[in-house]
C-alpha positions as CSV (number, residue, x, y, z in Angstrom):
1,X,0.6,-16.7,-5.8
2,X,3.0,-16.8,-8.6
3,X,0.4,-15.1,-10.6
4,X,1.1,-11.7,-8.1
5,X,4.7,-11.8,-8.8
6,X,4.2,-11.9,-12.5
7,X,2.2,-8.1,-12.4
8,X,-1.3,-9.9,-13.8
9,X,-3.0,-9.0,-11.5
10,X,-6.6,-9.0,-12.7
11,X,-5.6,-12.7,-13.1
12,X,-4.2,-12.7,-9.2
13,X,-7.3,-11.3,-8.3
14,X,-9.5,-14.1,-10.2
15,X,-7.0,-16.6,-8.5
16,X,-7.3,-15.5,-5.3
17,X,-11.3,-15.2,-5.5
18,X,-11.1,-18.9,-6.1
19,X,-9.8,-19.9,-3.5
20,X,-11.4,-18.0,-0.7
21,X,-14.4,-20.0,-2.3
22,X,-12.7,-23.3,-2.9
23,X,-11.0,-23.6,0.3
24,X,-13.1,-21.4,3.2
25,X,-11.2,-23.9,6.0
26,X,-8.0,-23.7,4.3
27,X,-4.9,-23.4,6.7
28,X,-3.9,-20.5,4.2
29,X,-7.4,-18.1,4.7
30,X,-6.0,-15.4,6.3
31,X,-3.3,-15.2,3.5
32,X,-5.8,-15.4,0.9
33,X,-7.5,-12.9,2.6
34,X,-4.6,-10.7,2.7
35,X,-3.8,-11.0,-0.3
36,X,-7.6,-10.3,-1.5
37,X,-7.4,-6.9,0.6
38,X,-4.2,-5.8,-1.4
39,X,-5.8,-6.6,-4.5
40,X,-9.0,-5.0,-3.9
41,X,-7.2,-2.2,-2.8
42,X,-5.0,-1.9,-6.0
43,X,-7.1,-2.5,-8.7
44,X,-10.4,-1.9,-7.6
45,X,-9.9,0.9,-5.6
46,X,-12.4,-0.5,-3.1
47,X,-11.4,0.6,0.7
48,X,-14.8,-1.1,2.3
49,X,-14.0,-4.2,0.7
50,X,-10.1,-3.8,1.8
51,X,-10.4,-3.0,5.1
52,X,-13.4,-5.8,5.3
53,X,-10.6,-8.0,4.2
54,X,-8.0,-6.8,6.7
55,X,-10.4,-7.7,9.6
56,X,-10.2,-11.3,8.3
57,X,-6.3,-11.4,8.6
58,X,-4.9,-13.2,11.9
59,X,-3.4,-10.3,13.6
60,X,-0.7,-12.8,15.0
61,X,-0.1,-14.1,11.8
62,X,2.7,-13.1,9.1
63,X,0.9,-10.6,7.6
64,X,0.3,-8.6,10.5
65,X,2.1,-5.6,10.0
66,X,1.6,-5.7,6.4
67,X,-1.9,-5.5,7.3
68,X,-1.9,-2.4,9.6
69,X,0.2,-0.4,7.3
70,X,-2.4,-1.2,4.3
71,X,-5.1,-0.1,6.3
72,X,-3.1,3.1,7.6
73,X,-2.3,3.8,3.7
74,X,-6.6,3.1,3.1
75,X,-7.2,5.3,5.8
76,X,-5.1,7.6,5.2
77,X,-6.9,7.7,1.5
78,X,-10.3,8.3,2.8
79,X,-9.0,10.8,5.6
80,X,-9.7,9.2,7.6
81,X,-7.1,10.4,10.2
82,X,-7.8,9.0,13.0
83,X,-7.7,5.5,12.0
84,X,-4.5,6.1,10.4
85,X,-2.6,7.3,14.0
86,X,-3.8,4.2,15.3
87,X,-2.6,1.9,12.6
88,X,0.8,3.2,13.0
89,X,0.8,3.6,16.7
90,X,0.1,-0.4,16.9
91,X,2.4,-1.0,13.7
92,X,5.2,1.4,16.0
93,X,4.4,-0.4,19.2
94,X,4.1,-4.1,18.2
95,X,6.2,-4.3,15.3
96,X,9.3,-1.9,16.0
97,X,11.7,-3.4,12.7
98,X,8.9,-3.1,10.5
99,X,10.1,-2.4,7.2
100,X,6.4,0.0,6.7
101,X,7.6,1.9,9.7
102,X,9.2,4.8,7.3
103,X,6.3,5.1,5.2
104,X,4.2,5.1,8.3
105,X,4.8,7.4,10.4
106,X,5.2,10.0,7.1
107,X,1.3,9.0,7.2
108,X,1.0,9.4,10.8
109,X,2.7,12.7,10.1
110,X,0.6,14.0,7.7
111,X,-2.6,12.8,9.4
112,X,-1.9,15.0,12.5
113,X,-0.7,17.4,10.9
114,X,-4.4,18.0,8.8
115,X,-5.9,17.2,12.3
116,X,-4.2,20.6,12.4
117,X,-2.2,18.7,15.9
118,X,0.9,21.0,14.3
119,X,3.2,20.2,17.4
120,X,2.3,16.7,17.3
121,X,3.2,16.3,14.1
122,X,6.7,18.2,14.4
123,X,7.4,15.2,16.8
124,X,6.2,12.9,14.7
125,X,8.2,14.0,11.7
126,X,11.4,14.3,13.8
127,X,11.1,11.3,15.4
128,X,10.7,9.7,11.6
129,X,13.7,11.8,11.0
130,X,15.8,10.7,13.7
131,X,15.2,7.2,13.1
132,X,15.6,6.4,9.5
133,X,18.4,8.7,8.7
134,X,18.9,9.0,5.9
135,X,15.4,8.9,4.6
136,X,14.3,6.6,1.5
137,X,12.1,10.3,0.2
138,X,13.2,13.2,2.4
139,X,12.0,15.6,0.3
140,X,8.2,15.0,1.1
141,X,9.1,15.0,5.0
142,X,11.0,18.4,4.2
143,X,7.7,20.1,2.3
144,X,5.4,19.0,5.6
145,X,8.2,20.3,8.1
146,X,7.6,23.7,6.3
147,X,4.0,23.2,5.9
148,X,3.8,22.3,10.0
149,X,6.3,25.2,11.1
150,X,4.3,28.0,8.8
151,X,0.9,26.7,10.4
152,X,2.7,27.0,13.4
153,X,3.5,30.8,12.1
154,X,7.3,29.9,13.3
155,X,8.3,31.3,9.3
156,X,11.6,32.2,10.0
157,X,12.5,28.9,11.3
158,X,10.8,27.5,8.0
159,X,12.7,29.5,5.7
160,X,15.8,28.4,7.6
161,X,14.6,24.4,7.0
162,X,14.4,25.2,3.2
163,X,17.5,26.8,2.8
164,X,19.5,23.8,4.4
165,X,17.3,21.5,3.0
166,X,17.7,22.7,-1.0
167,X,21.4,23.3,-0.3
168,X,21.4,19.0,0.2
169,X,18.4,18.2,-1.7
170,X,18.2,21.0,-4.7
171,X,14.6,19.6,-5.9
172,X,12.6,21.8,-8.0
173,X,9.8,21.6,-5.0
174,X,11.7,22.6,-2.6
175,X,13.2,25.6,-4.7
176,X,9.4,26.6,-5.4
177,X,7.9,26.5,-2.4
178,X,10.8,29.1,-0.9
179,X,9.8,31.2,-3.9
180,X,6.3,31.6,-2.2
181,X,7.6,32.7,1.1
């Protein structure tokens, strides 16, 4: 393990290879497994083989919310959208203090919001707003609370978001994307 601290994580991966061989009744599988699933997922960019590894996690264990939010975040790479809501509505529901909570429900968020669910996602985003306040990136929630309201057609109240919003957050993004109302 001290091997994924360290960044080498080609070595990590070797590692962690051997011992899901070495030790298949090990005490320690499931974070082995875990651990395998974050690894495929970072440097081998393989979601079967991630979320295969996922399913071999103890739900109960540790690593359990760790686990839904990475495969929310797979998921949510594949578009898979509706897996993602129902990553994070078990992350929301059985893990409340979560510290993937933010992050998740920005993916929960965004997934609804390309399930074209606009009003869904509005709640989603304030309720993500409302409970991490201040957010850790609020300029991404900001560019998909204008993206939601002008799919909702509701452009005035958009163009009223962007104009408090760059007024606290003057990001470049933000600036553009009123330009192209």
């Amino acid at each position: 393990m001290i091997e994924l601290v360290s960044s080498s994580y080609q070595r990590a991966f070797m590692f962690i290879k051997q011992l899901l061989e070495s030790y298949p009744d090990s005490e320690r599988l499931s974070d082995y497994y875990f651990w395998y699933g974050v690894l495929q997922y970072e440097i081998e960019k393989n979601s079967m083989q991630t979320i295969m590894a996922m399913r071999q996690v103890d739900i109960d264990g540790n690593r359990a919310d760790d686990r839904l939010f990475l495969l929310a975040k797979v998921n949510h790479d594949q578009q898979n959208w509706r897996e993602v809501n129902l990553s994070i509505l078990n992350l929301k529901k059985l893990y409340p203090e979560s510290p993937y909570l933010e992050e998740g429900l920005y993916l929960q968020a965004q997934a609804t919001f390309e399930k074209k669910q606009y009003n869904s996602a509005l709640e989603i985003l304030s309720e993500l707003q409302n409970t991490f306040d201040p957010l850790k990136k609020p300029v991404r929630a900001i560019d998909l609370r204008v993206r939601v309201l002008m799919a909702l057609q509701k452009y005035e109240q958009a163009d009223d978001v962007l104009r408090r919003s760059i007024t606290m957050h003057a990001d470049f993004s933000l600036i553009k994307l009123r330009i192209k109302f």
